[in-house]
C-alpha positions in Angstrom: 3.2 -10.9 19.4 6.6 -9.5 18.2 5.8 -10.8 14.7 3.0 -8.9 14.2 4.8 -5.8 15.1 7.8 -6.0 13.8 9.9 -7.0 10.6 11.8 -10.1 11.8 11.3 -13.7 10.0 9.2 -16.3 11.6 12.4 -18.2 12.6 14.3 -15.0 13.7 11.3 -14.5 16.2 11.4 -18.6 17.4 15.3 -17.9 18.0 14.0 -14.7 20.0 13.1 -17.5 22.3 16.3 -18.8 22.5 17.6 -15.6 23.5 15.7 -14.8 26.5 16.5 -18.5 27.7 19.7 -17.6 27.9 19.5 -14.1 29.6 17.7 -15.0 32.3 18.9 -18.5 32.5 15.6 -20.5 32.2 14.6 -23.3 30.1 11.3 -22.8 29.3 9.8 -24.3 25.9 10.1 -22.3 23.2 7.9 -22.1 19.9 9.0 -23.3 16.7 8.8 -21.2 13.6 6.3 -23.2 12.4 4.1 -22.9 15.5 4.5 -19.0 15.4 3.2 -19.4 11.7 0.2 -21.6 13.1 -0.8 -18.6 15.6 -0.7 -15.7 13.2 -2.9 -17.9 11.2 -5.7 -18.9 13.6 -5.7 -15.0 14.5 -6.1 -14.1 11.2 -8.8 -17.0 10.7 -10.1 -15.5 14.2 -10.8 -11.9 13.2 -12.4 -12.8 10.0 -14.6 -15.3 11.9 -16.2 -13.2 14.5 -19.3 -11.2 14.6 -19.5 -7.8 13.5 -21.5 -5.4 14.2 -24.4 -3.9 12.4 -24.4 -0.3 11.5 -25.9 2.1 8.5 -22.5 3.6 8.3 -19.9 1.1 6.7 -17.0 1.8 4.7 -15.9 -0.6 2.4 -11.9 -0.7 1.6 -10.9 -3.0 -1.4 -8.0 -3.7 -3.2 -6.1 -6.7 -5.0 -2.7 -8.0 -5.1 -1.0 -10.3 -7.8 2.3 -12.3 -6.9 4.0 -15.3 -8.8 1.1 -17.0 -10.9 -1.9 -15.9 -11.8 -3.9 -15.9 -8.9 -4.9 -12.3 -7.2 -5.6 -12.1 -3.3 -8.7 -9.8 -2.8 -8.8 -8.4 0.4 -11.8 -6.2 1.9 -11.7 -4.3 5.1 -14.9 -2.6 6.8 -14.5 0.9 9.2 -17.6 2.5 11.0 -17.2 5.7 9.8 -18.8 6.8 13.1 -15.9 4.9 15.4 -13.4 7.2 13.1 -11.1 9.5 14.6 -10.4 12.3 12.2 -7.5 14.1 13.6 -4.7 10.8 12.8 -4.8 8.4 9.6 -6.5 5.2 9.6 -4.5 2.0 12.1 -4.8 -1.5 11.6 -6.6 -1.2 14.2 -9.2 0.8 13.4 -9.9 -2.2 10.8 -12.8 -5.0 10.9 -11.2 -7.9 8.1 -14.3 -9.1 6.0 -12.6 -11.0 3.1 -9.2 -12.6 2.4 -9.5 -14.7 -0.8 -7.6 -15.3 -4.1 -9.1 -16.5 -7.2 -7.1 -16.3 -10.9 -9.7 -13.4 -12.1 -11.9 -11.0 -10.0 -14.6 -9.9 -12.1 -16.8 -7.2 -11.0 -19.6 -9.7 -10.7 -17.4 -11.7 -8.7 -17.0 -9.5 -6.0 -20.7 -7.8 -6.2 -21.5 -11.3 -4.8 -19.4 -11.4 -2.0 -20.5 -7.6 -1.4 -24.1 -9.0 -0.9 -23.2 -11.6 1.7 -21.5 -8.6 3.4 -24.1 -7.1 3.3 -26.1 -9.7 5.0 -23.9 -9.5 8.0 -22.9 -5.7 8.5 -25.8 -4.0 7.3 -25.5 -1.1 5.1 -22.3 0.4 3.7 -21.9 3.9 3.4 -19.6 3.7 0.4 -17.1 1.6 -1.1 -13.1 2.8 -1.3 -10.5 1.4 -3.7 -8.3 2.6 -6.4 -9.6 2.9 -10.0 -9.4 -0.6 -11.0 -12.4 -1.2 -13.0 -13.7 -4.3 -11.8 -14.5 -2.4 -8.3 -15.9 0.5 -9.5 -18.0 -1.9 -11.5 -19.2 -4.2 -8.4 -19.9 -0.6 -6.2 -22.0 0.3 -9.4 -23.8 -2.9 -9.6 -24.5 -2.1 -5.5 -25.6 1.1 -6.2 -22.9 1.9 -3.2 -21.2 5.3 -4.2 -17.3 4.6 -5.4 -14.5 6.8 -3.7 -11.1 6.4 -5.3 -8.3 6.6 -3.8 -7.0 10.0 -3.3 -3.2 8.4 -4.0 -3.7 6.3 -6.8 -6.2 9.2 -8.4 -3.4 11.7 -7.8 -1.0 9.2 -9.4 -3.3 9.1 -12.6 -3.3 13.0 -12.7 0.6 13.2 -13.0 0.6 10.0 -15.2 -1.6 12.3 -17.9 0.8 14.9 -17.8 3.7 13.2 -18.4 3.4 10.0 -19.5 3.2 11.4 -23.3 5.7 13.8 -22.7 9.2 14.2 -24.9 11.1 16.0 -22.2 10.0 13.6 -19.1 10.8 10.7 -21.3 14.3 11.7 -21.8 14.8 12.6 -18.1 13.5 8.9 -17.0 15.6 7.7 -20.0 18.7 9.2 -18.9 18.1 8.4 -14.8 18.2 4.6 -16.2 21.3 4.9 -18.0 23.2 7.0 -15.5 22.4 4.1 -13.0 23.0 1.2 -15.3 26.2 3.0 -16.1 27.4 3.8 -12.8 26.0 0.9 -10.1 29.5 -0.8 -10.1 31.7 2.2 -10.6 33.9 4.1 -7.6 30.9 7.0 -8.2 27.8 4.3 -7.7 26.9 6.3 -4.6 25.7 8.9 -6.9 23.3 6.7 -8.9 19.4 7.7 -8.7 16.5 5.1 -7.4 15.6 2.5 -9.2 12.2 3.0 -11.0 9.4 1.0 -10.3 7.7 0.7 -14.1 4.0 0.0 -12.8 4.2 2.2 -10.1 6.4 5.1 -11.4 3.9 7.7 -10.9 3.0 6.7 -7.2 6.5 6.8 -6.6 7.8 9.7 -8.7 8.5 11.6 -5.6 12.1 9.2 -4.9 13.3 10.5 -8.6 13.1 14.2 -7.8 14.3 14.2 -4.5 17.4 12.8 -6.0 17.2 14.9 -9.1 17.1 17.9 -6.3 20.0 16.7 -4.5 22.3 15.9 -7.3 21.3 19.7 -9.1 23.0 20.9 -5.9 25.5 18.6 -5.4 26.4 19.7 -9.3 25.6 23.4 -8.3 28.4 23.0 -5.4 31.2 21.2 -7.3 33.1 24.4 -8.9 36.5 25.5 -9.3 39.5 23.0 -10.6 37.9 19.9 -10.1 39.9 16.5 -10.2 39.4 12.4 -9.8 35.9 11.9 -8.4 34.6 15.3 -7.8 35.1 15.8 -11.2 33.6 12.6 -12.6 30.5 13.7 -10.2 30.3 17.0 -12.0 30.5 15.2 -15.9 28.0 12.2 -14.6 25.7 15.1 -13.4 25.7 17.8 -16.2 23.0 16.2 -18.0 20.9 17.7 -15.4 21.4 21.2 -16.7 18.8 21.2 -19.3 16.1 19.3 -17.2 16.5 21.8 -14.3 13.3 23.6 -14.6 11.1 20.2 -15.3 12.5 19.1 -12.1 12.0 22.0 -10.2 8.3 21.6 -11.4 8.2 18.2 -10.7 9.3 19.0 -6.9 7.1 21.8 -6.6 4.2 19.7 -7.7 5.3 17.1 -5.5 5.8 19.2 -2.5 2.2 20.5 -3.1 1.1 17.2 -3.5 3.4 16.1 0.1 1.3 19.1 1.9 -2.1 18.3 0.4 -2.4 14.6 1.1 -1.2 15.7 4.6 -4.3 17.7 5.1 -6.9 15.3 3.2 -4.9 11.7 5.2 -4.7 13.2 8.8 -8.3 14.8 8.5 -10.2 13.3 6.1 -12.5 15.0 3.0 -14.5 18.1 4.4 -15.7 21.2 2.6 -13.3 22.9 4.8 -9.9 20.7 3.8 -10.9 20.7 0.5 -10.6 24.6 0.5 -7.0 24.3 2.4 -6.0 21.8 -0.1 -6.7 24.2 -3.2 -4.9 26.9 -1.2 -1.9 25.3 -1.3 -2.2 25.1 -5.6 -2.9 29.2 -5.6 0.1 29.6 -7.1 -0.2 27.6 -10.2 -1.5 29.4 -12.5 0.3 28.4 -15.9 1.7 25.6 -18.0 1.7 22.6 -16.4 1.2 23.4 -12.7 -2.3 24.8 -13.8 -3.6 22.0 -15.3 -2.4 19.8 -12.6 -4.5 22.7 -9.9 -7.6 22.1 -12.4 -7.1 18.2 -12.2 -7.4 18.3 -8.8 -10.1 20.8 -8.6 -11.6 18.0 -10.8 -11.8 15.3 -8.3 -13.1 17.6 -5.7 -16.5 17.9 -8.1 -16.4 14.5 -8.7 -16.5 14.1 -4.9 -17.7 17.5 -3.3 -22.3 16.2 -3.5 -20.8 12.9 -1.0 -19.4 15.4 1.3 -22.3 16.2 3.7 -22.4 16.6 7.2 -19.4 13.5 8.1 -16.5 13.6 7.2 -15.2 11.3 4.0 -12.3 9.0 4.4 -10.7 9.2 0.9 -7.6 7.2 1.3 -6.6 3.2 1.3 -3.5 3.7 2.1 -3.7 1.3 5.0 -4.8 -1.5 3.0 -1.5 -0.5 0.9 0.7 -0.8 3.6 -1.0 -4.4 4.9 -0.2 -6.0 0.9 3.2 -4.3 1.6 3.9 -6.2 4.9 2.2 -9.0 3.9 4.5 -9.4 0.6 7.6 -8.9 3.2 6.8 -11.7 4.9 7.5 -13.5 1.5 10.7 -11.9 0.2 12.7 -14.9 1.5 10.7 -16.7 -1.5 8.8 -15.2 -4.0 8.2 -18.9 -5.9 5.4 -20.0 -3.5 2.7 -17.6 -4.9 -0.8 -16.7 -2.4 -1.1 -18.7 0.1 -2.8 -19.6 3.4 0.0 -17.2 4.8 -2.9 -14.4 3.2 -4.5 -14.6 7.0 -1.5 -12.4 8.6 -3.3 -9.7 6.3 -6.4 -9.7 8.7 -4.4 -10.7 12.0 -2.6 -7.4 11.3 -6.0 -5.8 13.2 -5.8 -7.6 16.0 -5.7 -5.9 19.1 -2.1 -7.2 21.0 -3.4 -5.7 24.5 -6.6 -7.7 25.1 -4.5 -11.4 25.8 -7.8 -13.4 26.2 -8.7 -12.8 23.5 -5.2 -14.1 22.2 -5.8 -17.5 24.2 -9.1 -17.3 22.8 -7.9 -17.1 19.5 -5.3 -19.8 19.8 -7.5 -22.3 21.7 -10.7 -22.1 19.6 -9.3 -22.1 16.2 -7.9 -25.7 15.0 -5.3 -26.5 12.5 -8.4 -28.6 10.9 -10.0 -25.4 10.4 -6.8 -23.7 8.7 -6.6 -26.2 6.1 -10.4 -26.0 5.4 -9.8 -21.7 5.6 -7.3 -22.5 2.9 -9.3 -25.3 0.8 -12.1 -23.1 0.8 -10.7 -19.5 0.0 -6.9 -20.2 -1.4 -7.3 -23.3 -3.0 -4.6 -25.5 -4.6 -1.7 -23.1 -4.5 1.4 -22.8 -6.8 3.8 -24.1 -4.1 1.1 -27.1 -3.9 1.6 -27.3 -7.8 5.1 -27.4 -8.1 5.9 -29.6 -5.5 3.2 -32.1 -7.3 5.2 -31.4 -10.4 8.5 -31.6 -8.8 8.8 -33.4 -6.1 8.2 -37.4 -6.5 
């Protein structure tokens, strides 16, 4: 299905329709938006519905997303880490949906519950992978399932306690806001850095000295008699000057970082890619790059006694990258909060090639059966709300 596997809006694919109508000259019935919508649905509804199979060796991917209001979507996906190929990052493919469900609060407890129903149906999980939200390394402790985090997010937290606190970094992020503030409706706004994403900076510090890199050399090539815009490049980018060498450590952190996360995504945690990984921090040996080496060396301890004979997957980067479609298919409008539209999040695993399973999908799963998916696990949403409010 073309929305599945592309970007386009639910009505942009209905008109898709259209389109092919008129190339081939046919009039064949077309879909509506709204029945596109339906069928994402009932094969989101369909994956989560069908039987799974039972195995010693399941991996438990959480995470939790917060829109508009101030309910959070939990979302769990299963892998068999037996059925895992090790030599390309996890697909959407490679996952089984358990658990698509928003409530206002996930407490550990919460979610230990729905772990034991799991559980019930799967058989027994291997380990449990999230970030280092508390509430899940909680409900893995009250499983007594062994907690992986995230090797993103914990590399996020390692760069976050160097230079979070720190005088100089301040006044570089400082400045970067400024200069763009300053600049985004001037004739030099194509100079201005990325915008910074405050409860993400550290995942996404990477954008901010790329740019800090390319404007040093930009600034670096700009010499002579300089006049008009080259010159107002060189004065908007002499600031730069005195940060040079934290950004040249940033990038060289983040370059190691780049290489590393390569080796650890592509083929998982062994004793053998944890040794490559450190090979690439040999030469950071003082100030700042050596604590970040011994930060890392840090969470290969914390993880090294899980690492036995398979091979770890320490990365939910997949499960990121669902929240981040699935919030794309909401950009139009931000105002309606979680909805029932939570079930593309699972249908993103479906496998397009196998069509009867498709007619399956679409023949056995009713709209009845959406609204009680949504009664049951979304509830009264806050477009619901408002429109109750709003709309008499």
């Amino acid at each position: 299905m073309i929305k599945l596997q592309t970007s386009a809006s639910f009505r942009a694919v209905a008109k898709v329709g259209v389109i092919i109508n008129i190339y081939i000259n046919t009039t064949t019935r077309k879909p509506t938006h709204s029945t596109i919508l339906s069928w994402v649905k009932k094969i989101g509804v369909y994956q989560l519905n069908k039987s799974k199979e039972r195995s010693n060796d399941w991996i438990l991917i959480i995470d939790e997303s917060i829109q508009i209001g101030q309910e959070k979507l939990l979302i769990i996906m299963g892998v068999q880490l037996s059925r895992i190929d090790f030599k390309k990052p996890l697909q959407y493919g490679d996952l089984t949906p358990l658990c698509s469900m928003a409530r206002s609060k996930w407490k550990a407890e919460d979610i230990s519950v729905i772990i034991d129903e799991l559980k019930k149906e799967i058989g027994e999980i291997a380990y449990l992978l999230s970030d280092c939200g508390n509430n899940l390394k909680k409900a893995a402790c009250l499983q007594e399932i062994e907690h992986i985090p995230d090797i993103s997010h914990w590399f996020a937290s390692i760069l976050k306690s160097i230079y979070a606190n720190n005088t100089e970094f301040e006044e570089f992020t400082k400045s970067l806001s400024q200069m763009r503030f300053r600049l985004c409706c001037s004739q030099i706004a194509h100079i201005i850095p990325p915008k910074q994403r405050i409860d993400s900076r550290f995942m996404n510090i990477k954008f901010l000295s790329d740019w800090a890199m390319t404007a040093m050399k930009t600034y670096d090539q700009l010499t002579g008699e300089l006049s008009g815009i080259n010159k107002q490049i060189k004065e908007e980018l002499s600031w730069l000057v005195a940060k040079r060498d934290l950004v040249k450590e940033i990038d060289k952190i983040m370059q190691a970082n780049n290489l590393i996360m390569k080796i650890l995504k592509h083929n998982g945690l062994t004793h053998k890619t944890m040794k490559k990984s450190m090979n690439e921090l040999k030469t950071f040996t003082s100030g700042r790059l050596k604590v970040f080496a011994q930060k890392v060396q840090e969470y290969f301890d914390m993880v090294v006694d899980r690492v036995t004979k398979q091979t770890l997957v320490i990365t939910s980067d997949i499960i990121e990258s669902s929240f981040g479609k699935y919030k794309n298919y909401l950009c139009s409008n931000k105002m309606i909060g979680i909805t029932d539209l939570a079930l593309c999040i699972p249908a993103f695993t479906f496998d397009l090639r196998r069509k009867s399973e498709i007619k399956k999908a679409l023949e056995t799963i009713s709209i009845k059966e959406l609204r009680q998916w949504g009664n049951a696990n979304i509830g009264k949403t806050l477009l619901r709300r408002r429109k109750e409010m709003f709309v008499k």
